[in-house]
C-alpha positions in Angstrom: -1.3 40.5 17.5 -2.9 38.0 19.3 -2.2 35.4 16.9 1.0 34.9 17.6 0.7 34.1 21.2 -1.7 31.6 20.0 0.4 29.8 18.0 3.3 30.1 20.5 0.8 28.2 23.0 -0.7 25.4 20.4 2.6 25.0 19.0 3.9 24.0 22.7 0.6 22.0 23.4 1.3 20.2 20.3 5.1 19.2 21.1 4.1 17.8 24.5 1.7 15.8 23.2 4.0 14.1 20.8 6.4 14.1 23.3 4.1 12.6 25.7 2.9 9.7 23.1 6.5 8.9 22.3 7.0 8.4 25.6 4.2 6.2 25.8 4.8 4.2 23.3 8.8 3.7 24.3 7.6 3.1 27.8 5.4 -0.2 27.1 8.0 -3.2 27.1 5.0 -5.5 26.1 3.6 -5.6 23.0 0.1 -6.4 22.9 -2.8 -7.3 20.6 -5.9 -5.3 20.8 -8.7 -3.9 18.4 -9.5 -6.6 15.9 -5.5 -8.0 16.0 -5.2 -11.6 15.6 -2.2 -13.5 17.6 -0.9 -16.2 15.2 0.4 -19.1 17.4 0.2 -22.3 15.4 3.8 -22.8 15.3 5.5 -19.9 17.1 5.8 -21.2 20.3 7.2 -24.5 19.1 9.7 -22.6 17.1 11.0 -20.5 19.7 10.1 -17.4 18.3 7.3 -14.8 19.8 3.7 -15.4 18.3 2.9 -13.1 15.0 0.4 -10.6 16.0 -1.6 -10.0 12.5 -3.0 -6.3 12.9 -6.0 -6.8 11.5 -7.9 -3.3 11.6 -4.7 -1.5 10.5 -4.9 -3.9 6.9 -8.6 -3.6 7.1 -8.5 0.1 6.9 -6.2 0.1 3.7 -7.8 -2.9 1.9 -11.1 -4.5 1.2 -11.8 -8.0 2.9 -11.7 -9.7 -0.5 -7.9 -8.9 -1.0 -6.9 -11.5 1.6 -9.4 -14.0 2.2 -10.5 -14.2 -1.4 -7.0 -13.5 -3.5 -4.6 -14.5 -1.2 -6.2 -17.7 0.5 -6.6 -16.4 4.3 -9.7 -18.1 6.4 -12.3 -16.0 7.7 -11.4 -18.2 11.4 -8.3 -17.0 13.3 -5.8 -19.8 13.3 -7.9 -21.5 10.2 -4.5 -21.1 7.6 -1.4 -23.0 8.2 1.1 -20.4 7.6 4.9 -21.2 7.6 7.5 -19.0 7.4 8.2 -21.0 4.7 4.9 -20.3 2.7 5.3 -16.8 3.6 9.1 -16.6 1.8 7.7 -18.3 -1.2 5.2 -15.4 -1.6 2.4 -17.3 0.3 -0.1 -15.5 2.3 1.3 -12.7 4.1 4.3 -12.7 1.5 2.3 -12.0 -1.1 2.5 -7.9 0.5 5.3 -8.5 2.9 8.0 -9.1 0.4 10.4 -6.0 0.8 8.9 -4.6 -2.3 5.5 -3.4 -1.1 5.6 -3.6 2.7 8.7 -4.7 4.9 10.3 -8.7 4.5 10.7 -11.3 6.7 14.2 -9.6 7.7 12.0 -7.9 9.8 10.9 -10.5 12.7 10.2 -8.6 15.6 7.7 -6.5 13.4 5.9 -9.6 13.3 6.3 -11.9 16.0 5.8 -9.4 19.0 3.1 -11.2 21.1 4.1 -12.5 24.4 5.1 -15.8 24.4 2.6 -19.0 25.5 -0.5 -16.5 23.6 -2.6 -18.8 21.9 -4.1 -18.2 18.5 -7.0 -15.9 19.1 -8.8 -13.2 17.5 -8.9 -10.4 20.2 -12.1 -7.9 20.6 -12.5 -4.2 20.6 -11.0 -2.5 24.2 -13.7 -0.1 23.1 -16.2 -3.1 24.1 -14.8 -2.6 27.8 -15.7 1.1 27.9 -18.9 1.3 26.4 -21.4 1.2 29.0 -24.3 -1.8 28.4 -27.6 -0.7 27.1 -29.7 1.1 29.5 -32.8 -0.5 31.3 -35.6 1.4 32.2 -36.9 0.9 35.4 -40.4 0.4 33.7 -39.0 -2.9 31.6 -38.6 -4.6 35.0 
């Protein structure tokens, strides 16, 4: 008898906090680069297009480091590959995956090129490094 209250009330708490993360995520105009993400601005700006923002940590996750900077080619130094949209339609770096076959195509810009225009080519840290407090120091160590 009680369960079903329960799940009344989870069931709610659940829908307002997809609700609440949609809105969230419609809500930001500006996407931005964080947690291990890599802007890609070697020839973006000069282009006209947005810079590619290369979500590193969400590829890391699904592959080992060896499948792109050992098979496919890619630098361990942000900015250190000269990628070309041309390279990339001939199956080049992030062609290899992004071909409409295993992951999305080039069709697809704004999937890629998202950053804010004028980013350079950077490698950006972990936001967790800004809320992780520095290492304690005892008063003794003085």
């Amino acid at each position: 008898m009680i369960l079903n209250p329960l799940r009344k009330f989870m069931s709610k708490f659940a829908f307002v906090g997809v609700f609440a993360g949609l809105v969230l995520m419609l809500g930001s105009q500006n996407v931005h680069a964080e947690y291990g993400d890599v802007v890609i601005n070697n020839y973006s700006d000069a282009a006209g297009m947005r810079p590619a923002v290369f979500p590193h940590w969400f590829h890391r996750i699904r592959f080992r480091c060896k499948v792109c900077h050992a098979d496919l080619g890619f630098e361990f130094k942000a900015g250190g590959n000269k990628i070309t949209m041309a390279k990339i339609i001939d199956g080049q770096f992030c062609g290899a995956c992004h071909n409409g076959e295993v992951a999305w195509s080039v069709e697809n810009c704004n999937m890629c090129h998202s950053g804010n225009p004028g980013t350079p080519t950077h490698f950006h840290g972990s936001t967790v490094q800004r809320l992780v407090a520095p290492a304690y120091k005892s008063l003794e160590s003085k």
